[in-house]
FISE-487929 format. One line per 4 residues: number of its first residue (from 0); their letters; for each residue x, y negated, z negated of C-alpha. Coordinates in steps of 0.25 Angstrom, whole numbers, plus 5000, padded with zeros to 4 digits. Last residue first. Layout:
! FISE-487929
NUM	A	X,Y,Z ~ ...
! end
This chain:
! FISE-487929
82	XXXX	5301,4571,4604 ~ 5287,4564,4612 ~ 5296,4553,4618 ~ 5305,4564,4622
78	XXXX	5294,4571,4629 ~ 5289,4558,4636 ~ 5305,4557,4642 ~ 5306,4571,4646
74	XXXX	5292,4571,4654 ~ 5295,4559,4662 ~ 5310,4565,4665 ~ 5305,4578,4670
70	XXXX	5294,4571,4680 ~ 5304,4559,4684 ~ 5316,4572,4687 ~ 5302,4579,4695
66	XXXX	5299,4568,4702 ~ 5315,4566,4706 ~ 5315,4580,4709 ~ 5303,4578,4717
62	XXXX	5310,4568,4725 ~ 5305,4554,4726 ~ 5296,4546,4733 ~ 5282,4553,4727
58	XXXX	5286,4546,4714 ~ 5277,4552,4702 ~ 5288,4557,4695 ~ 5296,4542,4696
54	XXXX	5283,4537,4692 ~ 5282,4547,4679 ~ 5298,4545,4677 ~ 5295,4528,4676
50	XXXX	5284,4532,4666 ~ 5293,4541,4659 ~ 5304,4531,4657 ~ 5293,4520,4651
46	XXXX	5287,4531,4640 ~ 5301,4533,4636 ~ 5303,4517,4634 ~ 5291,4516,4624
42	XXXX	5292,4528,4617 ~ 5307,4522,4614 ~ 5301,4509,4611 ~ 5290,4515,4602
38	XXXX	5300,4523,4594 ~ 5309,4511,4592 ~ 5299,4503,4587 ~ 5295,4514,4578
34	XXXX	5309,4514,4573 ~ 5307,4499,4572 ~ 5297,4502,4564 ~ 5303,4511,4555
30	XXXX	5315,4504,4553 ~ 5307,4492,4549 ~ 5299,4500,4538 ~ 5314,4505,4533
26	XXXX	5320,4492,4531 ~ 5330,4484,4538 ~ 5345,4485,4535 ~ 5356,4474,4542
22	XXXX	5365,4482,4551 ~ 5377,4488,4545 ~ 5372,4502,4547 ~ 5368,4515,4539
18	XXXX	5355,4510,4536 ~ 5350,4513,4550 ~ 5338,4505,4555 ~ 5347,4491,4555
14	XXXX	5342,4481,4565 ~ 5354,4473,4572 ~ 5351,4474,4587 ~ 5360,4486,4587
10	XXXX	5353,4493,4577 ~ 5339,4490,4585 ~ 5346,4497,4596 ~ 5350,4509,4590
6	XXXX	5336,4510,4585 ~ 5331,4509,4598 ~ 5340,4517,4605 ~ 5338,4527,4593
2	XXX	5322,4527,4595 ~ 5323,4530,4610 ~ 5328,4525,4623
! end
């Protein structure tokens, strides 16, 4: 998930953040929190993936390719949320 997930989604739901559509407008200060919104949320959801990677790299069960994929992916997923 990230900002234009949300966004799409509010769009879908019937707020308009794009001025180009049919949707009903809203203004500019509450575009720009439920931007922020999105942001959050996004954060939000990144942070809960890597934490279920870090487990899964921490897993003494598994196969150290599948340690290492967790590993890779944890690390991938933090660094897009940084971009």
């Amino acid at each position: 998930m990230n900002n234009n997930h949300i966004i799409d989604w509010a769009e879908k739901c019937g707020i308009n953040i794009h001025t180009s559509s049919n949707l009903p407008q809203i203004d500019g200060e509450l575009v720009n929190t439920l931007k922020k919104f999105a942001e959050y949320s996004a954060k939000y959801e990144r942070q809960l993936c890597a934490k279920i990677c870090d487990s899964q790299a921490q897993d003494e069960t598994e196969s150290d390719i599948w340690t290492g994929c967790a590993k890779l992916l944890s690390k991938r997923i933090r660094a897009r949320g940084q971009a």
